[in-house]
N, C-alpha and C positions, 0 to 999 in steps of 0.2 A: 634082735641082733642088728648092728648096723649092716645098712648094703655097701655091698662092695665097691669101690669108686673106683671110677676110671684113670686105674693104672695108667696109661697111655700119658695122661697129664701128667705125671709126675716125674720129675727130669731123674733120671740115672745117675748121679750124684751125692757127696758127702753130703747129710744137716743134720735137724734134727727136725720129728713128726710129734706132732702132738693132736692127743684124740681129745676133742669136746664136749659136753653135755649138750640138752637143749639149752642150758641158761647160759653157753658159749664157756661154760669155765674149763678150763684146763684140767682133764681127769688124769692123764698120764702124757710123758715125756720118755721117748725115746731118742736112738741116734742112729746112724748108719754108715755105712760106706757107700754103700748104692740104695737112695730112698725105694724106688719105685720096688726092687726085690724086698726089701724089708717089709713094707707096707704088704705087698702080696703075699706072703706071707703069714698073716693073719685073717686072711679070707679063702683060708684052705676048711677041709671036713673040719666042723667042726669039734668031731669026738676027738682031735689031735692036738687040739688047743689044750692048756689048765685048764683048773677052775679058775685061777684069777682070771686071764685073757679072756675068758668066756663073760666073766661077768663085769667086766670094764667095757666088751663090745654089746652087751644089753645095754649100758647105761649111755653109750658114747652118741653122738650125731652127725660128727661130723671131721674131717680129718685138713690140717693145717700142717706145710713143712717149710723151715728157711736153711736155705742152699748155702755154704761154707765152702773154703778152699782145700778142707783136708779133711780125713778123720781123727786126724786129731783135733780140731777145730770143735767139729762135730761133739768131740767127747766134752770140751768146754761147754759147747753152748749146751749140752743139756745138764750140764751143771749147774750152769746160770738160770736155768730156766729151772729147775728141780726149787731151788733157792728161794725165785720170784714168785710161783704157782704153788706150792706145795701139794704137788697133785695126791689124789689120795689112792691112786693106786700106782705109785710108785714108793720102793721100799727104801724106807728113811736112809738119809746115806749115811754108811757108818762114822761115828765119835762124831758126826758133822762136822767133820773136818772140813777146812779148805784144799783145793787143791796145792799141791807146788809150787813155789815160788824161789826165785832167786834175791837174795837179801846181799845187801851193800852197805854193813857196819857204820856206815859215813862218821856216826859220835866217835870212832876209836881213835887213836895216835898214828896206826897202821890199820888203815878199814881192812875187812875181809870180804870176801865173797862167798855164799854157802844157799847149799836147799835148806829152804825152811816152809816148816808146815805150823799153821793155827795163828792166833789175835795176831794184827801186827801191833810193834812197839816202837817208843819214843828210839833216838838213837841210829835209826836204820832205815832204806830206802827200799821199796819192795818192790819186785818186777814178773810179772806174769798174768796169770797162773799158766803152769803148765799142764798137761793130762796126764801125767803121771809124775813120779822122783825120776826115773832112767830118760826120760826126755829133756827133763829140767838138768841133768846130772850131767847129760851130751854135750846142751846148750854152753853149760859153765865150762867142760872140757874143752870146747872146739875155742870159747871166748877164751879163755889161760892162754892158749897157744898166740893169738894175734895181741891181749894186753894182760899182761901175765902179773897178775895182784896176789897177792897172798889167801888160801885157804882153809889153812891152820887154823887149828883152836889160841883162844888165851894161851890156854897152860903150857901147849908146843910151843908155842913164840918163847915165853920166858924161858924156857927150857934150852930151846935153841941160842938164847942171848945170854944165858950162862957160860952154854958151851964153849959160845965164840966160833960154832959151825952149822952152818945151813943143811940142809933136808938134801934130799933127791931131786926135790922139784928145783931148789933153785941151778943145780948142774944141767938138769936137761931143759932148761931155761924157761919155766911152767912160773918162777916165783923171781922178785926181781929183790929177794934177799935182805928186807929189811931186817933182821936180827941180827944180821951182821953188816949193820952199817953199810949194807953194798949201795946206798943207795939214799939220798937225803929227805928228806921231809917235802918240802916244795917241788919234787920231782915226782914223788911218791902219789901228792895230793893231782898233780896232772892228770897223774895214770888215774888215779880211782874219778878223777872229771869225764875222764874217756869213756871208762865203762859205762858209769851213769848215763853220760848221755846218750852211748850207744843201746844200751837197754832200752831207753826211752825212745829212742826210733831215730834218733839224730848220728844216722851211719854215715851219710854223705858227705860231710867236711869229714870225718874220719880215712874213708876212701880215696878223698878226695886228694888228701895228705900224704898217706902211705903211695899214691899211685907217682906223684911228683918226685915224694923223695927216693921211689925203685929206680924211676928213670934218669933223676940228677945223678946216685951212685953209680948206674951204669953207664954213662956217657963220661962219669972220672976213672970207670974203668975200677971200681969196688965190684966186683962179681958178687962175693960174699955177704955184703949190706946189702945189692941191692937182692940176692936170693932169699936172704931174711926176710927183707922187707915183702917179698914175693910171698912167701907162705904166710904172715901176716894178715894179706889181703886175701889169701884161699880159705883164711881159719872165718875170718868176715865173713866173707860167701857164702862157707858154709852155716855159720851161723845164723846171718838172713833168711836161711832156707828153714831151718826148724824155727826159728820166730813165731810164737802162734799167733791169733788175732787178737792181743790183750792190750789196755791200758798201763803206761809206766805209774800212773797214779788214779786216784777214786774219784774219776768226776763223770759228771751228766751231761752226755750230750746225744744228740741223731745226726748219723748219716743220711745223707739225700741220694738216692739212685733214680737215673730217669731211663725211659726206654718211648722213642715214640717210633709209629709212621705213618702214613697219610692221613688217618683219620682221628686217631687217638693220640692221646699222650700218658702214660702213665707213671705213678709215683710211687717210689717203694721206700718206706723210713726203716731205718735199721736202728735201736733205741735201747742205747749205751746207757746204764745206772751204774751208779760204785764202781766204776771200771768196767763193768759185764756187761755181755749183749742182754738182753732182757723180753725183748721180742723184736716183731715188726710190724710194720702197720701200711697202708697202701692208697691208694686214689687214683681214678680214671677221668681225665677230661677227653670232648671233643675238642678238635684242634678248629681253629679259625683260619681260613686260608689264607685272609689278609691280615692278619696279626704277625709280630716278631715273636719268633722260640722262646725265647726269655719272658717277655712279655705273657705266652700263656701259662710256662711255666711259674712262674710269680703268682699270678692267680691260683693255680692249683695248689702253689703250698698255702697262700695265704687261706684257699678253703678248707684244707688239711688241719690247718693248727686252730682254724675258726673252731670250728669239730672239738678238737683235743687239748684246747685250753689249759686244762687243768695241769697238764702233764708235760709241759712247754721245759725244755733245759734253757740252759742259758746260752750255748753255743751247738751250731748247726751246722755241718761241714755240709758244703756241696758242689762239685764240679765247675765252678762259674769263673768269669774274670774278675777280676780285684772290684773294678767301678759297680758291675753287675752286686758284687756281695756286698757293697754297700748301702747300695738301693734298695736289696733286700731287707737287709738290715734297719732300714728306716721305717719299712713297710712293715714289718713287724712289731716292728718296737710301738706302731703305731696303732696298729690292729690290737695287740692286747697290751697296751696301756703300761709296759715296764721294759726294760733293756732286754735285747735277744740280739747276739750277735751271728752274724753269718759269716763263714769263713772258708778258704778254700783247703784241700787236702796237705798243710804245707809238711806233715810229716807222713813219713811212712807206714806208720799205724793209722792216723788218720785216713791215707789212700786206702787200704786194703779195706775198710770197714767200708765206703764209698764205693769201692769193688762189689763188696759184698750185696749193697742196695742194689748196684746198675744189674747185676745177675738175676738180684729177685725180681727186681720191674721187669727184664724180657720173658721170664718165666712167666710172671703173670701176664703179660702180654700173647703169649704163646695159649695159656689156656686158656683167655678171654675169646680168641681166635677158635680156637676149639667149638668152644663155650655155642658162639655165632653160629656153627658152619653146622652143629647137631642142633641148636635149639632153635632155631628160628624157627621152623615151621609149630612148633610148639606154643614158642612167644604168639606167634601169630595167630591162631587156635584160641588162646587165653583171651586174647586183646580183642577177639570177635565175639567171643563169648561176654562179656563183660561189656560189651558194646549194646550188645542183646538186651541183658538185664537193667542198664541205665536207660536204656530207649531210645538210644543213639543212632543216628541213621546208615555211621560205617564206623569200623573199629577205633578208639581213639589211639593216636599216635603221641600223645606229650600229655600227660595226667600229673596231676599237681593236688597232694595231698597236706590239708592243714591239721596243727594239734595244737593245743592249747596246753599251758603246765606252768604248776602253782604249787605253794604251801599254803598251807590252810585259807584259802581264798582269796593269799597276798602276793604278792610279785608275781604277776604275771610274765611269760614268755610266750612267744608264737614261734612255731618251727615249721617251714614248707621244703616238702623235699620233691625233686620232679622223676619223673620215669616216663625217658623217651624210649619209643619200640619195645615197649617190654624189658629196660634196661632203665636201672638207675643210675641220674647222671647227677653225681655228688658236686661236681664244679657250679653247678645250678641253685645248689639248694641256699636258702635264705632264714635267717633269723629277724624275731622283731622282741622290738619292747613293747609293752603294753601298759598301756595308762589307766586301765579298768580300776579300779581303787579299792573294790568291792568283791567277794564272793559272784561272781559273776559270767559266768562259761560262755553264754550266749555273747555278751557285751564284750566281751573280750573276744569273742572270734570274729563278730562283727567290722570291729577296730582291724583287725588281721586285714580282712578281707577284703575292707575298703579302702585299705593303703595299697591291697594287691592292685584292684583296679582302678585305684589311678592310673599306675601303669603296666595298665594291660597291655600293648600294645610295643611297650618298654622291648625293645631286642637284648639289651643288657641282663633281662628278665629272661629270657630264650623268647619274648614273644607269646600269642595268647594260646591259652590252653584249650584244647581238645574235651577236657573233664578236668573239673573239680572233684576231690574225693576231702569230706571233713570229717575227723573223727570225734563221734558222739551219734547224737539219732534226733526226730525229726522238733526237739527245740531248735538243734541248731541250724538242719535243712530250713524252717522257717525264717527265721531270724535273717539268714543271708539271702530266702527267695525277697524278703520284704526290703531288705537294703538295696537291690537290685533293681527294683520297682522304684525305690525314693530317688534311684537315679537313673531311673529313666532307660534303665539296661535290661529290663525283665527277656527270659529268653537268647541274650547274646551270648551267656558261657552256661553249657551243664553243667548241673549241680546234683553232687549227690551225698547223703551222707551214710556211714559206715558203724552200726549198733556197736557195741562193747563184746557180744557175743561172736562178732566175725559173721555171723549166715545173716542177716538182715543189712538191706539195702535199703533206705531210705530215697526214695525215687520222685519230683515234685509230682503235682496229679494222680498218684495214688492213694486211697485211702488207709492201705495197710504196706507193712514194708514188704520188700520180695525176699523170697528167700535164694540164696546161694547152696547151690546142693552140696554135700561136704565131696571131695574128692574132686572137684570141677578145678581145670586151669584157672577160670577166671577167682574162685577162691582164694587160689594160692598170689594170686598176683593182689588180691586185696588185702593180704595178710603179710604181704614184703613191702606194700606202700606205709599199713599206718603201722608195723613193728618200724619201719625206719624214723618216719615222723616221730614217733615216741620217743626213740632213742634219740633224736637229733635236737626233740625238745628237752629231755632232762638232761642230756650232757649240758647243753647250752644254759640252764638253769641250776644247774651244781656249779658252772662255773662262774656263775654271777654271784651267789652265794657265798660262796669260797672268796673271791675278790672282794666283796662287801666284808667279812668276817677278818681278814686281813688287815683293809684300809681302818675296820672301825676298832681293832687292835692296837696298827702304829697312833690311830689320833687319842686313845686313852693315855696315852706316854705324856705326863710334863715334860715340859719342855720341849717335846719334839712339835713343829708347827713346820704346815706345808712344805718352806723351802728344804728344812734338813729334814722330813720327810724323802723329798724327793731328791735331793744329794745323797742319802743314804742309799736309795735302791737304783739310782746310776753306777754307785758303785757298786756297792754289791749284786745285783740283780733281782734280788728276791729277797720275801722277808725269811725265808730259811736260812739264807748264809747271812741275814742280819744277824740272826739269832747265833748261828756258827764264831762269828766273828769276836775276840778279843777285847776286853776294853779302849786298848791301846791303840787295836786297830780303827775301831768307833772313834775316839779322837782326833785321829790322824785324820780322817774322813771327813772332820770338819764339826763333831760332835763335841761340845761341851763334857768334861769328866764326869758333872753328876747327872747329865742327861744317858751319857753312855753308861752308868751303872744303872740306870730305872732301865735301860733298854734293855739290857741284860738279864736285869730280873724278871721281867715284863714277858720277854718271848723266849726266855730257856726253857722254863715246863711246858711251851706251846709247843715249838716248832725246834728244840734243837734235836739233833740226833743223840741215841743213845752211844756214849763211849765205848770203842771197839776193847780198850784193855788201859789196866792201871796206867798213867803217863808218866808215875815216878819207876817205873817196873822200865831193869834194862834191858835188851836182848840177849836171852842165852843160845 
């Protein structure tokens, strides 16, 4: 059964918690009002638990939560997460439905406004999700009151434009009566502009308006318009307040949250898919005293997304000033070789999700803090331990692990990741290419190592290391004591390397390796150096992969050659919304017609999405 964590770190707050295997996967999603009660919760007698609970905390390792501004929030995101993860011990959600939504007819003659649940469809604009219909149901109530569109079905509208007499709602002024002509068409289409936009997060000029035109009617001495207009701006208010934390539309982007102070800086991404929050993801640098805020922050996302390649949206919301997000912007685009734009919070949905980052970055700050104040003497313990066993004369303080990773003994990658004090410091770590050509471990880490020590000395590097730790066994320890000898360094940096098994040290001047006793600190500190190196080499090599497999996609296309190539994916961003995009719109783009139909063919079965629902089907 998993042990029980230290509740104490966990803030008393809405999210949602999610338990992990050892293979990090997502076994179960929950949600809470208050995390840290929830969580405890399941580390009561265990004869009190199910059998399921029982046997999700055998299986689980580890415990992850992201902090929200409500419970209702909370009930989203582990919808979203339920969605993304398909954890297998959480019970399928019924009809798999979607949650609630508010739908805005836009195709009709007279839009309407209505909850709607399941596909969406051509014809209609969709705004949510809600956590339930009675939430969504409020939202539409309190909106009727400040911009009052019709609700009605078809059939009532005809019905009522037979009559030649309006409903209930339009007397208590809930409908502004189109079926009986109270009301014209271009007027009409305003009101439903309003809504729209206000769904969308575009409250502000709405506010902005009703507060002008309260006070111009009151100062002509309209008490009556301007009290209208007064409860108008209450019905808003209240609205903003049950707004969940949703997209008005299905796109891909991360929030950036920062949290620093004197020493650190940390990064918390909040990672927006199809509208949904989807997870989060996070980074720690040491801060530089004489660096600008900006300036180290920039570096820590550019080593954040170096990392996460793969999974790059195309827009990036973060706290910054306009010049700032565009530098950013450059630096990205330039880091991974395609457009990424950077932007700041300009709407209201945008901020709260930005909220939602800068909340999780102090949390993790808080229990980094923790983290420091209980484990140091521990860290310390390990790091002496480990000093022992390499044959080091005092503990090392800055260790620098290498890994090597290939496909069948072709494209090689290097990955070095550092751990200063018993801490790994991600803002450090380093990727290479390698020119090895061959099936070749040794040669290829060789190439690594002698590009390290050029610049060993490099501060841009942190400076030289305390240990080397290389993962593999004593080819590779060889190979680099003899590189080190050809340059005349023999002795200047330890070296050690690290079996495939975890308990074997490969130590120079030994004849046989040492063993690591299993349960020893210094174990566990060699077992978080090369699981990171690994991980930091194959992400890093799936995403070269992936980018190779792309570019050698668009260059199969006739007629597509470099320049529209790359006028393509300026525009669009990615070869996914190539593949998304229209013939029409490939044209416009600057794509020849019979080019934009081989594109079309070429990357639909690749990379397009599958169709959410028929597009000749209307909304009922």
């Amino acid at each position: 059964m998993m042990d029980r964590p230290d509740l104490a770190a966990i803030p008393e707050a809405p999210g949602s918690y999610q338990f992990r295997d050892g293979e990090d996967r997502v076994i179960y999603v929950g949600k809470a009002r208050n995390l840290r009660a929830r969580v405890g919760s399941y580390f009561q007698d265990p004869r009190q638990l199910s059998p399921k609970t029982r046997a999700m905390l055998a299986v689980a390792s580890r415990l992850t939560w992201i902090v929200v501004p409500s419970e209702q929030d909370a009930l989203l995101l582990e919808y979203s997460l339920i969605k993304e993860h398909h954890p297998r011990y959480n019970i399928r959600l019924r009809d798999d439905k979607s949650y609630p939504m508010i739908a805005v007819t836009v195709g009709e003659r007279w839009p309407r406004a209505m909850i709607y649940r399941g596909k969406r469809r051509r014809g209609a604009r969709y705004f949510g999700p809600y956590a339930d219909a009675g939430a969504a149901r409020e939202v539409l109530e309190l909106l009727r009151r400040a911009l009052p569109l019709r609700t009605c079905s078809p059939a009532k509208l005809a019905q009522h434009e037979r009559a030649g007499r309006p409903c209930l709602y339009f007397d208590i002024g809930r409908c502004v009566g189109p079926c009986i002509g109270a009301v014209d068409e271009a007027t009409y289409r305003g009101l439903v502009d309003e809504v729209t936009g206000f769904l969308e997060g575009r409250a502000g000029s709405l506010v902005d308006a009703l507060e002008t035109e309260m006070h111009a009617a009151a100062s002509r001495l309209e008490f009556e318009e301007a009290a209208r207009l007064r409860d108008r701006l209450s019905a808003i208010e209240a609205v903003l307040e049950r707004q969940s934390v949703a997209l008005g539309h299905e796109r891909d982007l991360d929030a950036i949250g920062v949290h620093r102070d004197e020493l650190d800086l940390y990064l918390e991404v909040v990672r927006v898919r199809h509208g949904r929050i989807v997870g989060v993801g996070g980074a720690r640098a040491e801060r530089d005293s004489g660096a600008m805020l900006f300036d180290e922050l920039l570096d820590l996302v550019r080593s954040y997304y170096d990392d996460q390649a793969i999974d790059v949206p195309p827009r990036i919301v973060a706290r910054v000033e306009v010049a700032e997000a565009r530098e950013a912007t450059d630096a990205l685009t330039s880091l991974l070789g395609r457009p990424v734009r950077v932007v700041t919070p300009y709407r209201r949905e945008l901020a709260v999700l930005v909220e939602i980052a800068e909340r999780n970055a102090a949390l993790a700050h808080q229990r980094a803090r923790r983290e420091r104040a209980t484990d140091l003497a521990t860290r310390s313990r390990g790091l002496t331990e480990l000093g022992e066993l390499a044959g080091l004369g005092a503990p090392p303080v800055r260790i620098e692990c290498f890994d090597m990773s290939h496909l069948q003994g072709r494209s090689y990658v290097g990955s070095m990741v550092v751990m200063e004090d018993g801490l790994m410091r991600h803002g450090a770590y380093r990727h290479f290419r390698v020119s090895v050509p061959h099936n070749d471990d040794v040669g290829a880490m060789r190439e690594v190592l002698s590009r390290r020590l050029d610049r060993l000395d490099d501060r841009r590097f942190g400076g030289r290391p305390d240990l080397i730790v290389l993962d593999g066994g004593a080819p590779q320890l060889n190979g680099v004591l003899r590189l080190l000898e050809e340059r005349g360094m023999a002795g200047t940096v330890p070296v050690v390397a690290l079996a495939k098994s975890f308990e074997e040290l490969y130590v120079p001047d030994r004849s046989e390796p040492v063993r690591v006793p299993r349960g020893t600190l210094a174990l566990y500190l060699l077992q978080q150096l090369r699981d990171e190196a690994h991980r930091f080499a194959i992400t890093y090599h799936r995403r070269r992969r992936q980018l190779d497999a792309e570019r050698s996609t668009l260059e199969s296309i006739p007629g597509l050659g470099p320049a529209r190539r790359a006028r393509l994916l300026a525009e669009f961003g990615s070869i996914y919304e190539i593949a998304e995009a229209s013939e029409a719109e490939l044209v416009r783009a600057g794509v020849p017609a019979r080019v934009a139909s081989a594109v079309r063919e070429r990357l639909g079965p690749l990379y397009r999405r599958e169709p959410e629902s028929d597009p000749d089907e209307e909304v009922r």
